[in-house]
C-alpha positions as CSV (number, residue, x, y, z in Angstrom):
1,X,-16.5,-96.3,-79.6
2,X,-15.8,-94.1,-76.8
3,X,-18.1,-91.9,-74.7
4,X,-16.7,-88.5,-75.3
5,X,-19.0,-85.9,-73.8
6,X,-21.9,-85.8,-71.1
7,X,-22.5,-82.1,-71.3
8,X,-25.2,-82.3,-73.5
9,X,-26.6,-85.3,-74.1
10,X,-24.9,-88.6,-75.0
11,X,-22.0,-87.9,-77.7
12,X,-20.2,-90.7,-79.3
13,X,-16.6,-91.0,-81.2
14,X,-16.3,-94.0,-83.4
15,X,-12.6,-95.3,-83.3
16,X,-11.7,-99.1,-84.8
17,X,-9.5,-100.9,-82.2
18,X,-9.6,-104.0,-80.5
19,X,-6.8,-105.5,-78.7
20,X,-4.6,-107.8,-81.5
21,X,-6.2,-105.1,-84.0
22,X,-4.6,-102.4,-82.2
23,X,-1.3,-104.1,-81.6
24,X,-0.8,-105.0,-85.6
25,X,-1.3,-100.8,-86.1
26,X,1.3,-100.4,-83.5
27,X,3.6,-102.9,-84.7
28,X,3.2,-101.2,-88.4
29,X,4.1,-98.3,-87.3
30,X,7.1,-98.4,-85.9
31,X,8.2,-100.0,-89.0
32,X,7.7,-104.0,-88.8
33,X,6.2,-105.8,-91.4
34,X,2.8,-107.1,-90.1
35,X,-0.3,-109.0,-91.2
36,X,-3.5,-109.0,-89.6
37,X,-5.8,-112.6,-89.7
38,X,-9.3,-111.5,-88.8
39,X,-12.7,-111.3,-89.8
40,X,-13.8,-107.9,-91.0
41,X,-17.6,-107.2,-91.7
42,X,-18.6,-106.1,-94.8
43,X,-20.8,-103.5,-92.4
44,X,-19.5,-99.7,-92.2
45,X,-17.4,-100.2,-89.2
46,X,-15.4,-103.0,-91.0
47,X,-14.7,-100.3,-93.7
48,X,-13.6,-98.2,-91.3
49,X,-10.9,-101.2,-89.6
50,X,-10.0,-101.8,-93.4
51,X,-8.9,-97.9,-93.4
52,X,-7.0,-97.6,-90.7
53,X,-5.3,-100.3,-91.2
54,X,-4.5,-99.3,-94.7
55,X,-3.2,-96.0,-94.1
56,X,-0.8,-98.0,-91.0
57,X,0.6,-99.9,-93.6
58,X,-1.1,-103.4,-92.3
59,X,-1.4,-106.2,-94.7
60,X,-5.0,-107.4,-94.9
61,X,-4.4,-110.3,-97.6
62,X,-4.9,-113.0,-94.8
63,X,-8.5,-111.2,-93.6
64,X,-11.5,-113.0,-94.1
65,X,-14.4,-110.9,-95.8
66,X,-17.3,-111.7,-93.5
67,X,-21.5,-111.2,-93.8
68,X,-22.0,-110.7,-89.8
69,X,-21.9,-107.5,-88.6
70,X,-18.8,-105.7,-86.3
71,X,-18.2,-105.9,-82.6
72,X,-18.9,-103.0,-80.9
73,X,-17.4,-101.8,-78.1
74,X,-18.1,-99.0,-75.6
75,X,-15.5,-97.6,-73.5
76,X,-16.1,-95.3,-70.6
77,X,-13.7,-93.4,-69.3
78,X,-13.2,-92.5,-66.0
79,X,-11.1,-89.0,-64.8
80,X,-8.0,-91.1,-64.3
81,X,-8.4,-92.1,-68.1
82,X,-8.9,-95.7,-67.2
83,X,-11.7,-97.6,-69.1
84,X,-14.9,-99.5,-68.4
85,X,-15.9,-101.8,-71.5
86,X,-19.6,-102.7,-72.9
87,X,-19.3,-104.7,-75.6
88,X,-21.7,-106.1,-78.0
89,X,-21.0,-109.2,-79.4
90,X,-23.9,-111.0,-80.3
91,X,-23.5,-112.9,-83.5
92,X,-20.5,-110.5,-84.9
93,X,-17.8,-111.6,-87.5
94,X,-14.9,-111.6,-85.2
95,X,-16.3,-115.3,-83.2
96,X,-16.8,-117.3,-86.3
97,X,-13.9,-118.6,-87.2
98,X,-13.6,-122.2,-89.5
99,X,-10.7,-124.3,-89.5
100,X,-10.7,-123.8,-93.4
101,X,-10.1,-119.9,-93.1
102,X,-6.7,-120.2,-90.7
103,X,-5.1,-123.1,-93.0
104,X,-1.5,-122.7,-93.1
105,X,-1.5,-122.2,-96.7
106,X,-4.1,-119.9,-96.9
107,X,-2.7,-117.7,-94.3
108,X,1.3,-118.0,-95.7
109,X,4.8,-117.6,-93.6
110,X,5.0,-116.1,-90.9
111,X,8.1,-115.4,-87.8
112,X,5.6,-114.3,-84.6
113,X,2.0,-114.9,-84.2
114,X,0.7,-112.6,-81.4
115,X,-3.2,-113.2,-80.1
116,X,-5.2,-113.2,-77.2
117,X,-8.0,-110.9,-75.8
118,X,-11.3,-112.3,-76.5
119,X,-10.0,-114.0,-79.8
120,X,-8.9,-116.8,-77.6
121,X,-12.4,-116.8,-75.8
122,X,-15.1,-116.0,-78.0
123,X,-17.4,-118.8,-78.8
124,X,-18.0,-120.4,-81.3
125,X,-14.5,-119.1,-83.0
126,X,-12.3,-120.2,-80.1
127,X,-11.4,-123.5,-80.7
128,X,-10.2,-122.3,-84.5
129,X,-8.0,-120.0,-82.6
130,X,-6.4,-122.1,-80.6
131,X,-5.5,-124.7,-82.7
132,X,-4.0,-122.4,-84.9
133,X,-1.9,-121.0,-82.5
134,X,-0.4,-124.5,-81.3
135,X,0.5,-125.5,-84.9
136,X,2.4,-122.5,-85.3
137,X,4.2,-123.3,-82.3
138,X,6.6,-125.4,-84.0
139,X,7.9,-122.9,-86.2
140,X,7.2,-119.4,-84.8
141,X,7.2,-117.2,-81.4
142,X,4.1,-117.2,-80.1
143,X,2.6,-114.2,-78.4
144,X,-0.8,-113.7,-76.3
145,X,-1.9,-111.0,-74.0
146,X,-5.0,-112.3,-72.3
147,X,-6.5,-108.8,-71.7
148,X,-9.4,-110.2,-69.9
149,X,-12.8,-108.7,-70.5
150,X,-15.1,-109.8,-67.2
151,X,-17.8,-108.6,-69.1
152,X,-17.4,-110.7,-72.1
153,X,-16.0,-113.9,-70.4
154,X,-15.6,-115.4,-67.1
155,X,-12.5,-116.7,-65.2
156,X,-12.5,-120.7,-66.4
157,X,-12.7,-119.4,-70.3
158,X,-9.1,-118.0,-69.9
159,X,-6.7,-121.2,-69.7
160,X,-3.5,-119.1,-69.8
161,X,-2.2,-122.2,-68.1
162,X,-2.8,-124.7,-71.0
163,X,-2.3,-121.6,-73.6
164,X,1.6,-121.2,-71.5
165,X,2.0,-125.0,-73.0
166,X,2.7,-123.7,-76.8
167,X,3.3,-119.7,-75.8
168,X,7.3,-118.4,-75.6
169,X,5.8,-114.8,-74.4
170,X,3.2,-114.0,-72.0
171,X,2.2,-110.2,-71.9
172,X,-0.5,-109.3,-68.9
173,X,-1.4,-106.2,-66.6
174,X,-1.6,-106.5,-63.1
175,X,-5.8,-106.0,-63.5
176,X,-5.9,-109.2,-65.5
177,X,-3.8,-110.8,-63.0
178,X,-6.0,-109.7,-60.6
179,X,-9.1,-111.5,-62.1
180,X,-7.4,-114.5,-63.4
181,X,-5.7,-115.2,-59.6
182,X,-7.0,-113.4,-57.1
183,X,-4.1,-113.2,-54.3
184,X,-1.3,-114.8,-56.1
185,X,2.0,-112.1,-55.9
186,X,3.1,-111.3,-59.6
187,X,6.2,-113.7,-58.5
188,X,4.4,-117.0,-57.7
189,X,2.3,-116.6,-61.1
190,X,4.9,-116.0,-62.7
191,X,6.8,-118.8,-61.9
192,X,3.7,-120.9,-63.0
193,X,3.4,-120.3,-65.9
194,X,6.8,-120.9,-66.7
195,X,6.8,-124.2,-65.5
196,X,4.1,-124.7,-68.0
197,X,6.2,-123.4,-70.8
198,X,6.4,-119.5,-71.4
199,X,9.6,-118.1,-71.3
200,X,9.4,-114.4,-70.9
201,X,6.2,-113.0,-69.1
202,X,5.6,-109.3,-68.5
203,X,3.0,-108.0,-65.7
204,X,2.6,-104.4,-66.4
205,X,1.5,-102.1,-63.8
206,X,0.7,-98.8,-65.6
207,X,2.3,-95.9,-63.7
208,X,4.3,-98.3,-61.9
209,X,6.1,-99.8,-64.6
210,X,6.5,-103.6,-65.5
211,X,8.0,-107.1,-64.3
212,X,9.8,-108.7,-66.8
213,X,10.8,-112.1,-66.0
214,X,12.7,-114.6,-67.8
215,X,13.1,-118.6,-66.6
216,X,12.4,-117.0,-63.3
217,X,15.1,-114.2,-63.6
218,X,13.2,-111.1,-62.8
219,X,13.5,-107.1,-62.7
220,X,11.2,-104.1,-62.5
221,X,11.5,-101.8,-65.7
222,X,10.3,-98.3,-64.8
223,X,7.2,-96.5,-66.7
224,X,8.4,-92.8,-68.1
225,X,6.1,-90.1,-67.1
226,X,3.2,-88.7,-69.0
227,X,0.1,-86.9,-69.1
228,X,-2.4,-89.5,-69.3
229,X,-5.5,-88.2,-71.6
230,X,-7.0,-92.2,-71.7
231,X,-4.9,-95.6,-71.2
232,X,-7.2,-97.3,-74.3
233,X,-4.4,-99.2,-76.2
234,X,-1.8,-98.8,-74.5
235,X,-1.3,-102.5,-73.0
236,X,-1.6,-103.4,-76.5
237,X,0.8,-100.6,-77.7
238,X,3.5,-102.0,-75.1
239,X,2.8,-105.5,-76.6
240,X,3.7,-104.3,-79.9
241,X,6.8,-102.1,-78.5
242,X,8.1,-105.3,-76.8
243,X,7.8,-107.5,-80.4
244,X,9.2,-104.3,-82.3
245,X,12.3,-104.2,-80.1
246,X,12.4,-108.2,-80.0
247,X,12.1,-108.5,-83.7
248,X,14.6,-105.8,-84.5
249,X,17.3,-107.9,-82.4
250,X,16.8,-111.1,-84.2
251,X,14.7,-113.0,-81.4
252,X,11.8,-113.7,-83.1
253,X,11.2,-116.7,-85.2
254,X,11.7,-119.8,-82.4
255,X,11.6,-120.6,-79.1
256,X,13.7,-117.5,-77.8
257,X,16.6,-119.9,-76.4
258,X,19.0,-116.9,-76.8
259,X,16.9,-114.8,-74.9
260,X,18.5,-113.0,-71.4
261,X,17.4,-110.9,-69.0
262,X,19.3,-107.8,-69.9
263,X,18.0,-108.1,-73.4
264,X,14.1,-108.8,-72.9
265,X,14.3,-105.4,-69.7
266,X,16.5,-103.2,-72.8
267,X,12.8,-104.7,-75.0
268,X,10.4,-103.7,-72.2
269,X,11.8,-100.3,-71.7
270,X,11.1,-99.4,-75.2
271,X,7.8,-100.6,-74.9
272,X,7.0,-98.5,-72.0
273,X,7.8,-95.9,-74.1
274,X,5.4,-96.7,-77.3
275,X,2.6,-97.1,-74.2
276,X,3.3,-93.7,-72.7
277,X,3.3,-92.1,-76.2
278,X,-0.3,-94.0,-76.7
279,X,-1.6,-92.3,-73.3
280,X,-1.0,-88.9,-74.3
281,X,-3.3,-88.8,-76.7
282,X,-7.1,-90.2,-77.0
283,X,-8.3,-93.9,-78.1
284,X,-6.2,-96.1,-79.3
285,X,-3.6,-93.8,-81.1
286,X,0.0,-95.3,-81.2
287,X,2.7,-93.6,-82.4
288,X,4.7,-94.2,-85.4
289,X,8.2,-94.4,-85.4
290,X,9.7,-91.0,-85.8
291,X,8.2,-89.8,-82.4
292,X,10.2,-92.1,-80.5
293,X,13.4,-90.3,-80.0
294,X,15.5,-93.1,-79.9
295,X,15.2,-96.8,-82.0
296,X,14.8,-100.0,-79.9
297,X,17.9,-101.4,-78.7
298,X,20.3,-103.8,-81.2
């Protein structure tokens, strides 16, 4: 939910969104075939997530039908467009993940699994999580974007180090590097976690672009301009911009061994472009595929 207007009184706009939620309506609109593994609540605003995802053209057939109620989330926008989360978790479907419900037959073939956000830290769900994402290692890209909530987890809970052991592509904004190491240049993290296994990281920096580094190859891909009317979604947007374009070249399904610089900054640059589409218009909106003017690069 975002807070839309003080004038008089307290008024509230209901969106569904959530950051791997978002990413799968990103990734469906521009055209790739995506499933979403989650827990939706029987409760109105799981009705509503069923919806949009619906009309994006998500597939829901590896969604759990769950009796707790939603997540929900509060965003406050500040006049920059920039967001302050509350969220209220307490008991909600999205944390209680079994082993039983992410069994690999249940859930089917997939080429990428993308995750991260407070998937990877809410208790008691967590460890389900986790797990799943490391066996999946073995025969599929693996995607997270930590997109660190202080108000919903604390520093320890985010082990993108031990997470960089079974992850080819690490996707963060300069704020979350911020909170996860306070001090360390974009550079030195980088290099970090590639020594503990992720191949291809990208730092966004909103206005001021994104690093994309490969192996330790590096370069700075600019951020077009826009009117910002509120940034909610758009890291998530860029994520899905970024497996679009990576898809649509034949990179995803392994390890990303063919994977070069030139390539992964031609992948980030359309991806700054799904983002800046998402900021010009409110909550978490991305755009579908004819409003890019031109398709991610081959």
């Amino acid at each position: 939910m975002d807070d839309m207007d003080r004038l008089d009184g307290l008024a509230l706009r209901v969106l569904p969104g959530g950051g791997p939620a978002n990413t799968a309506v990103a990734l469906a609109r521009l055209g790739t075939p995506t499933r979403f593994l989650g827990r939706l609540s029987r409760d109105v605003f799981g009705e509503m997530f069923r919806d949009r995802f619906t009309a994006s053209g998500v597939d829901l057939s590896g969604c759990v039908e769950a009796e707790e109620p939603s997540t929900l989330s509060v965003a406050a926008l500040d006049p920059r467009g920039r967001a302050t989360f509350t969220f209220y978790t307490e008991g909600a479907a999205d944390w209680q993940w079994r082993p039983y419900e992410l069994d690999a037959a249940r859930v089917g073939p997939f080429r990428c699994l993308h995750t991260g956000s407070m998937a990877l830290v809410g208790k008691p769900g967590r460890e389900a999580v986790e797990e799943f994402a490391r066996s999946a290692a073995g025969h599929a890209t693996i995607s997270i974007d930590p997109n660190v909530r202080p108000s919903f987890a604390t520093r320890d809970d985010y082990q993108v180090t031990r997470w960089c052991e079974w992850t080819d592509i690490l996707k963060l904004s300069d704020d979350d590097l911020d909170f996860l190491l306070p001090g360390t240049s974009m550079e030195r993290a980088c290099d970090d976690w590639h020594a503990a296994g992720a191949r291809l990281i990208v730092v966004t920096r909103g206005a001021a672009g994104a690093l994309v580094s490969v192996d330790g190859e590096r370069a700075h891909v600019p951020a077009p301009e826009v009117d910002v009317v509120d940034t909610v979604g758009a890291g998530d947007a860029f994520t899905a911009g970024l497996l679009h374009a990576l898809d649509t070249q034949g990179h995803l399904g392994g390890r990303l061994g063919d994977l070069d610089l030139a390539t992964a900054v031609a992948a980030a640059g359309f991806a700054a472009r799904v983002a800046a589409l998402t900021c010009s218009v409110a909550g978490a909106n991305p755009p579908r595929s004819h409003r890019l003017t031109t398709p991610p690069p081959r």
